[in-house]
C-alpha positions as CSV (number, residue, x, y, z in Angstrom):
1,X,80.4,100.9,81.0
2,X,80.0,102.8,83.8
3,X,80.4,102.0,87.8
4,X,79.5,105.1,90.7
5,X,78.8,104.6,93.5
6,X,77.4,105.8,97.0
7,X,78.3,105.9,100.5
8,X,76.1,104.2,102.8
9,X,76.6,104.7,106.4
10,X,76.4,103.6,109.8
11,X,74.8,105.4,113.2
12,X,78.4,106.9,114.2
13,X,78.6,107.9,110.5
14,X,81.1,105.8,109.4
15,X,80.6,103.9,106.1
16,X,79.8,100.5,106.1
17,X,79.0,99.8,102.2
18,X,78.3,101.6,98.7
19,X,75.3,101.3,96.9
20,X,76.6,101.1,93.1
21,X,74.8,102.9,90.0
22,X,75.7,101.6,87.0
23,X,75.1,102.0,82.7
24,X,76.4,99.5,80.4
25,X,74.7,100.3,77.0
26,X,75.0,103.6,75.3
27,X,71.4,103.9,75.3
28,X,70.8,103.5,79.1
29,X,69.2,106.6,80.6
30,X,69.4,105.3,83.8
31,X,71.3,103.2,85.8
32,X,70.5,99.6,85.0
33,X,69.2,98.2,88.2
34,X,65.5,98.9,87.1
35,X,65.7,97.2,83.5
36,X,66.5,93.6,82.8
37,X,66.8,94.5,78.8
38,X,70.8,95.6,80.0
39,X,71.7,92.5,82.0
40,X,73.4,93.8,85.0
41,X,75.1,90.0,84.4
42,X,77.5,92.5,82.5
43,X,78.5,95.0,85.3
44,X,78.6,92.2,87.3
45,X,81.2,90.2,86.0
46,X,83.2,93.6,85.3
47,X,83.2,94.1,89.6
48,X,84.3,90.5,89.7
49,X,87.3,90.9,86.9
50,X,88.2,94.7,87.6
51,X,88.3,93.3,91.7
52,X,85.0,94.4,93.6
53,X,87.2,95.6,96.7
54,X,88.8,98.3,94.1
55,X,85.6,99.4,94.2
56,X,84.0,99.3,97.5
57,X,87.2,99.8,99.7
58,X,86.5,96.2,100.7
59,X,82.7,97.1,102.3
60,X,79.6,95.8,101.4
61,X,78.3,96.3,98.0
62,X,74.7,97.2,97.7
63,X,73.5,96.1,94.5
64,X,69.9,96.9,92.5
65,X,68.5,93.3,90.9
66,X,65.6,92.4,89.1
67,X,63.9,89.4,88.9
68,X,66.2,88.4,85.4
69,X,69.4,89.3,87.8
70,X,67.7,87.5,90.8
71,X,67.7,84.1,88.6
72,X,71.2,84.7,87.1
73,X,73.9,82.4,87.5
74,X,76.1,85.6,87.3
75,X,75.0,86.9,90.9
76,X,77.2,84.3,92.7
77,X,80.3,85.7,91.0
78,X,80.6,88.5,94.1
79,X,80.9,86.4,97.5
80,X,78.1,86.5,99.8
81,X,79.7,88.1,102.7
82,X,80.6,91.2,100.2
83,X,77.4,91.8,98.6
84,X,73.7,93.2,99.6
85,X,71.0,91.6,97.2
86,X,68.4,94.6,97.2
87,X,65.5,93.6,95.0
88,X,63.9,96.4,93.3
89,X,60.2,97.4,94.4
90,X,58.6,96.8,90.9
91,X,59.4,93.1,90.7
92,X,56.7,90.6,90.8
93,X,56.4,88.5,93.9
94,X,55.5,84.9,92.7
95,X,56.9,81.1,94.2
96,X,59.4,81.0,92.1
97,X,60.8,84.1,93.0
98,X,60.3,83.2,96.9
99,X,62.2,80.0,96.5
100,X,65.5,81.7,94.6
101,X,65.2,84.1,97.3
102,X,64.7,81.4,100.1
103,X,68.2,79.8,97.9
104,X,70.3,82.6,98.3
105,X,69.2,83.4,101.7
106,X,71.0,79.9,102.3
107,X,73.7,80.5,101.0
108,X,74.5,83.4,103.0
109,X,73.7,86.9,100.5
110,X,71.4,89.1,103.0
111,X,68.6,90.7,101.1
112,X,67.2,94.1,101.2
113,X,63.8,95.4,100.3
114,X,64.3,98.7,97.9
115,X,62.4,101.8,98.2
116,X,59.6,99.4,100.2
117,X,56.2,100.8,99.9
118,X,54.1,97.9,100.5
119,X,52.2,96.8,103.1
120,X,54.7,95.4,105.8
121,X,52.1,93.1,106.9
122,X,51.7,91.5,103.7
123,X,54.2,91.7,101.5
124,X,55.7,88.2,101.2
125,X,59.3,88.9,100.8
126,X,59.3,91.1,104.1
127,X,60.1,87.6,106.1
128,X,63.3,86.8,103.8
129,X,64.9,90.3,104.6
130,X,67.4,91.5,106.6
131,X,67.5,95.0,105.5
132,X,64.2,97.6,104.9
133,X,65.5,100.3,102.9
134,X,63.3,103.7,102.7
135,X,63.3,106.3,100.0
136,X,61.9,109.6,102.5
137,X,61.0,111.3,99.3
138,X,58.9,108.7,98.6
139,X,57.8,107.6,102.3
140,X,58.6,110.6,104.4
141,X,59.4,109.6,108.4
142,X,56.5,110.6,110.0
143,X,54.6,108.1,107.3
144,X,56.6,105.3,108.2
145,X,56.3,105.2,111.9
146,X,54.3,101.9,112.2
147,X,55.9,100.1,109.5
148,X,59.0,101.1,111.3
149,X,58.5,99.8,114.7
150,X,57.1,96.7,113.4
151,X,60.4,96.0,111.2
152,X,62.4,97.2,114.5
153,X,60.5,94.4,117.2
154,X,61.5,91.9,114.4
155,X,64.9,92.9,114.0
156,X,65.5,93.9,110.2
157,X,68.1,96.4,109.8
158,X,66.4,99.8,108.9
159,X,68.1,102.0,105.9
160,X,67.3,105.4,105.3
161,X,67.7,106.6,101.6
162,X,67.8,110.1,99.7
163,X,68.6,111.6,103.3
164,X,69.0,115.7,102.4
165,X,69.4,117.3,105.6
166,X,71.4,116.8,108.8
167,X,68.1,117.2,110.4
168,X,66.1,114.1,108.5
169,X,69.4,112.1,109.3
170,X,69.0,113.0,113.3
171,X,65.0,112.6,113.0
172,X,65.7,109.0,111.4
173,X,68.5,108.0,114.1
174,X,66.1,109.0,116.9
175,X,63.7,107.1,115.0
176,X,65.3,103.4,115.4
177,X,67.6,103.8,111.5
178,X,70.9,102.0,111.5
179,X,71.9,103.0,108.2
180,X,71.8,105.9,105.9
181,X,72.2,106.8,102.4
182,X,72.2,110.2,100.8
183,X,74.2,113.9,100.2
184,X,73.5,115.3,103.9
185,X,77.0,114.4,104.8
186,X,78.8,116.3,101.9
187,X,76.0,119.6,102.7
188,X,77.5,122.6,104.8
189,X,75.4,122.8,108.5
190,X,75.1,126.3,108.4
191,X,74.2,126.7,112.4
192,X,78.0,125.9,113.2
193,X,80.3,127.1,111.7
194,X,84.0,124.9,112.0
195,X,86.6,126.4,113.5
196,X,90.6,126.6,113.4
197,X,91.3,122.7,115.0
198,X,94.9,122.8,115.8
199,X,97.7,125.2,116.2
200,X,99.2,123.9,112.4
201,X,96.7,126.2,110.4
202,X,99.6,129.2,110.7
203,X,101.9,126.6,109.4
204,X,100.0,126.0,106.6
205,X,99.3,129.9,105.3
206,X,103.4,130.2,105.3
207,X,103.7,127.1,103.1
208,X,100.9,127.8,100.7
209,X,102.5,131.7,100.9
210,X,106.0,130.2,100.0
211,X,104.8,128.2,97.1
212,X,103.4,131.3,95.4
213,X,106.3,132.7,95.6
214,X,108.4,133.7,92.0
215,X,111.0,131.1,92.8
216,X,109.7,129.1,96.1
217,X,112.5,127.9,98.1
218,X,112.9,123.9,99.4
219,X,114.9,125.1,102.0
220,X,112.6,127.5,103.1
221,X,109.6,124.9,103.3
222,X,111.9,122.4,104.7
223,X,112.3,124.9,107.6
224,X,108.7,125.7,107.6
225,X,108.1,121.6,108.2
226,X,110.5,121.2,110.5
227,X,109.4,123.2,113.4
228,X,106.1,120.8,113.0
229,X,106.5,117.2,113.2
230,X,103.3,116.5,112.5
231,X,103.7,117.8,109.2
232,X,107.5,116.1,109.2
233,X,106.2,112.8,109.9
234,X,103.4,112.9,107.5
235,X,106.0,114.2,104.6
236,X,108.6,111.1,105.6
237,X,105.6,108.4,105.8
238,X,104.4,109.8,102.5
239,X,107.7,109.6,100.4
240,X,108.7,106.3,101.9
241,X,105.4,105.1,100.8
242,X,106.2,106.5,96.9
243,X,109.9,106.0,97.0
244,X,109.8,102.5,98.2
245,X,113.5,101.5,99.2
246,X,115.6,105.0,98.5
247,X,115.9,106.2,102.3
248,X,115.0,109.7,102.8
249,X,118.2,111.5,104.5
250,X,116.1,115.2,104.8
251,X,113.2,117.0,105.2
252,X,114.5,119.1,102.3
253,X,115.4,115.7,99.9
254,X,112.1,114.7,100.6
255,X,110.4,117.8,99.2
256,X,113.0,118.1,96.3
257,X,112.2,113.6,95.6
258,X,108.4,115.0,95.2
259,X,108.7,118.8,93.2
260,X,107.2,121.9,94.1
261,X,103.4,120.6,92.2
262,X,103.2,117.6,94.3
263,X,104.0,119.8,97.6
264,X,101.8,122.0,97.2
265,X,98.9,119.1,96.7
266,X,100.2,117.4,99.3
267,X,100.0,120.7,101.5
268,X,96.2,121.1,100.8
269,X,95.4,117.7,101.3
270,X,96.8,117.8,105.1
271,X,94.9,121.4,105.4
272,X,91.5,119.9,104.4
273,X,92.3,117.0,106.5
274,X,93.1,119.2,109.4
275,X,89.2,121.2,108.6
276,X,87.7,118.5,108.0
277,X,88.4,116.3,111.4
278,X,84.9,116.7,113.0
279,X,83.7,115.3,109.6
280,X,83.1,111.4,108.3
281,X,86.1,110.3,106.7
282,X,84.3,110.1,103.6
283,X,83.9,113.8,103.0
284,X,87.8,113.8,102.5
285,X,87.7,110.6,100.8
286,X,85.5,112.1,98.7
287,X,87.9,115.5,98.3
288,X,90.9,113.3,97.4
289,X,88.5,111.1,94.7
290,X,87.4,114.0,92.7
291,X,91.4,115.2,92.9
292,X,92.8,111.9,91.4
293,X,89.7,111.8,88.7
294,X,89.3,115.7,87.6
295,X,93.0,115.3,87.1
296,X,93.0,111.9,84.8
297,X,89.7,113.1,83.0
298,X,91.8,116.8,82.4
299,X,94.6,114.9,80.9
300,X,92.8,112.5,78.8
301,X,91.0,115.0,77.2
302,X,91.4,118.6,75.7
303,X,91.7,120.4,79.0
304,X,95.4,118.6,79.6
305,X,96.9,122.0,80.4
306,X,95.3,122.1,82.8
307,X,95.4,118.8,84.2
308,X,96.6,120.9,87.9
309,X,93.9,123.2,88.4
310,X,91.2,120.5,87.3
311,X,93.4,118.3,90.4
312,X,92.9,121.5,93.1
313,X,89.6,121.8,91.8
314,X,87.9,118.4,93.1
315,X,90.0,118.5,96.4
316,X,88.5,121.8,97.5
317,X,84.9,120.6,95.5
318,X,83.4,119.7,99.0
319,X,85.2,122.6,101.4
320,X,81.7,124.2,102.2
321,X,80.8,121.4,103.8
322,X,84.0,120.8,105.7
323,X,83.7,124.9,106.6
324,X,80.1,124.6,107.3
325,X,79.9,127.6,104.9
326,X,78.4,129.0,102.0
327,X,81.0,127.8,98.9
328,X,81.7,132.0,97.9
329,X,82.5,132.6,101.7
330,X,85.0,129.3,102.1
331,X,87.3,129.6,98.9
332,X,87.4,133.2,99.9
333,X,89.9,132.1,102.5
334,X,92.0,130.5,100.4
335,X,94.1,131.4,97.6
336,X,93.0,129.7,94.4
337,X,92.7,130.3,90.7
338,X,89.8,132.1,89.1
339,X,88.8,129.3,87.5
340,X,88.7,127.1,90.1
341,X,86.0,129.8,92.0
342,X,84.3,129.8,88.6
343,X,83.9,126.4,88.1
344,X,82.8,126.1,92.4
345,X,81.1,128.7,92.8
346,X,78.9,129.5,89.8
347,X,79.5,126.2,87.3
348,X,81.4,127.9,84.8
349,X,84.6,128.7,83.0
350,X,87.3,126.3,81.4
351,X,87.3,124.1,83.7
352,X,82.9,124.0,84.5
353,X,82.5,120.9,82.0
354,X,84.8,118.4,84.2
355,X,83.2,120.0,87.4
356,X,79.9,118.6,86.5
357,X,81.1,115.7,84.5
358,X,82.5,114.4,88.1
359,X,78.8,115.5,89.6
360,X,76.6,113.6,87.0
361,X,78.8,110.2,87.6
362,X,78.5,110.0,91.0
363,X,74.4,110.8,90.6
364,X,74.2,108.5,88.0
365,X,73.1,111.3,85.6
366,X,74.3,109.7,82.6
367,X,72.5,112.2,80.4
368,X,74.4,115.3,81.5
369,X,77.8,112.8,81.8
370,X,77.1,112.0,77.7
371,X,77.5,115.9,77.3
372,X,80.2,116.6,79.3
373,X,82.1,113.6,77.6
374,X,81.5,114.8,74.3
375,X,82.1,118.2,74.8
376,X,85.5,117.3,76.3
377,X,86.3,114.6,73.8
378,X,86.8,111.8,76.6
379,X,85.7,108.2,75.8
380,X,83.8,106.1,78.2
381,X,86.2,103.5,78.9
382,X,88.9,106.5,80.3
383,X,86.2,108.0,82.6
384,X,85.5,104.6,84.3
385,X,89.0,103.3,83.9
386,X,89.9,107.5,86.0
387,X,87.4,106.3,88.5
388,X,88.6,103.1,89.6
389,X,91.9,104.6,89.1
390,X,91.3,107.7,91.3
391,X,89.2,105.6,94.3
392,X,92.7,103.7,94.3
393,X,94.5,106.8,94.6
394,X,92.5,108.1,97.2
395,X,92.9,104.8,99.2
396,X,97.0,105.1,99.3
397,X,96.6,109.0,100.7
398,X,94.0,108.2,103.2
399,X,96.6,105.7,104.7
400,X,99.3,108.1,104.5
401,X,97.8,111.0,106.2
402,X,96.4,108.9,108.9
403,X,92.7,108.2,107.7
């Protein structure tokens, strides 16, 4: 089985919920919300046994249902005040399916309308709703404008979906939109470019040069680290946080407790954090994810020697966007492997099938992820079981760098 998922978020772009894709039969093309022959009964007893906050990060769950999942008992397995019932735009409207609506209505799950295309007017559900979801590459904005004033002066929450452009996301704020859904976020806004936030960055090219060094030195970086307690603070909450009760007595036992590998992750992590502070927390969220799961998927399969590059590799996967530049131009300025470029840059090399193995799962493009799995010699059960690992992960260093 598989479990993605997407960020959905609010006006001030912060995310309020994930919409999750899921396959649980080998012969699923897509992700199952759209065929009741694959029970999503399945994926959804697997959120309620793996722990649906693991998941989510304890936000809202936007879930896909048909009419089958509607009428399953298995829906009221994930409480109310976590889930978002959004019933899929091919499902027939008769009584029956009014009333289970009307049901769980009353018992508290809010309901969205998928993709809606219909008639606002008319279509029966539309009363039941809280949330209007729009595909714009089905129902561009400028098509929408009644139907979206109408849902507005009746107080339905208004969801923007398949968002491309920091543009359509302005055009659909301006346009009454509370929430939005889509890849804009993670896109580099070539009109700005970012520039050097705070007076660290210097700090950061002597540790990184350090660490390339034949033999780096711990009491060199512990002197480097020193003369920033930013960076101190952030290195003594981190190894408290991974070496529970043994007290920390130096900056220099603290990088020694972790190794020279884990120092210099730790280093990029608080450099893209640094870049990336005019961004939504999610675009680092999203850096540190791909980190934890290139580096589980690397190990589990027959790329394990190079479980580390695969690890730098998803952290710096989303850096054009934090750089607001072009991906060649950004990894220019910083000193990695050539087959980390290869893999960023152009989608090839050694390391090219676990770049777009991680791609394909959080699209849902289970056709390409198939490939990638075979061709790697990964099974299904690790790549969801890196996921759930790796969202965990990214939880724990969020926390620790002050996310």
């Amino acid at each position: 089985m598989y479990i993605a998922r997407q960020a959905i978020f609010n006006r001030t772009m912060k995310v309020v919920g994930y919409e999750l894709l899921f396959r649980t039969g080998k012969q699923s093309k897509v992700f199952d919300g759209v065929s009741s022959l694959h029970a999503s009964a399945s994926v959804l007893g697997t959120l309620f046994e793996t722990g649906i906050s693991k998941i989510t990060d304890d936000k809202l769950a936007f879930i896909n249902f048909d009419a089958e999942l509607l009428n399953s008992d298995s829906l009221e397995l994930i409480d109310a005040d976590r889930l978002i019932i959004e019933v899929l735009e091919t499902v027939i409207v008769d009584e029956a399916l009014i009333e289970r609506v009307k049901t769980l209505k009353n018992k508290g799950y809010k309901i969205a309308l998928d993709d809606f295309v219909e008639s606002y007017e008319d279509y029966p559900l539309v009363p039941y709703a809280n949330i209007i979801k729009f595909d714009l590459m089905a129902t561009p904005l400028e098509s929408i404008v009644n139907e979206v004033k109408k849902a507005i002066s009746q107080r339905k929450a208004l969801l923007a979906e398949k968002i491309e452009t920091q543009e359509e996301f302005i055009k659909a704020k301006a346009m009454g939109f509370q929430m939005f859904q889509g890849f804009f976020f993670s896109k580099p806004d070539l009109v700005v470019e970012s520039k050097s936030h705070t007076t660290t960055k210097s700090q950061y090219g002597r540790l990184i040069q350090e660490l390339h060094q034949g033999e780096p030195s711990f009491q060199n970086l512990a002197e480097i680290i020193e003369k920033d307690p930013n960076l101190a603070y952030r290195l003594v909450m981190l190894n408290s946080m991974k070496s529970g009760k043994n007290l920390i007595y130096s900056i220099k036992q603290a990088l020694a407790y972790m190794g020279l590998k884990e120092v210099e992750r730790w280093i990029h992590i608080l450099m893209l954090r640094e870049m990336s502070d005019s961004k939504p927390d999610e675009l680092i969220r999203i850096s540190l994810v791909r980190s934890r799961f290139c580096e589980i998927i690397a190990r589990s399969s027959n790329l394990s020697k190079i479980k580390y590059e695969a690890s730098i590799m998803g952290l710096f996967s989303v850096i054009d966007a934090m750089l607001n530049k072009e991906m060649e131009v950004a990894l220019h300025e910083i000193a990695l492997t050539k087959s980390i470029t290869e893999a960023l840059i152009h989608g090839t090399g050694e390391l090219s099938p676990i770049c777009h193995l991680i791609r394909a799962y959080e699209t849902g493009d289970w056709d390409t992820l198939k490939l990638m799995t075979e061709k790697i010699n990964i099974s299904e059960t690790e790549v969801y079981d890196a996921y759930v690992d790796a969202i965990s992960w990214a939880n724990g260093i969020m926390v620790s760098i002050g996310s």
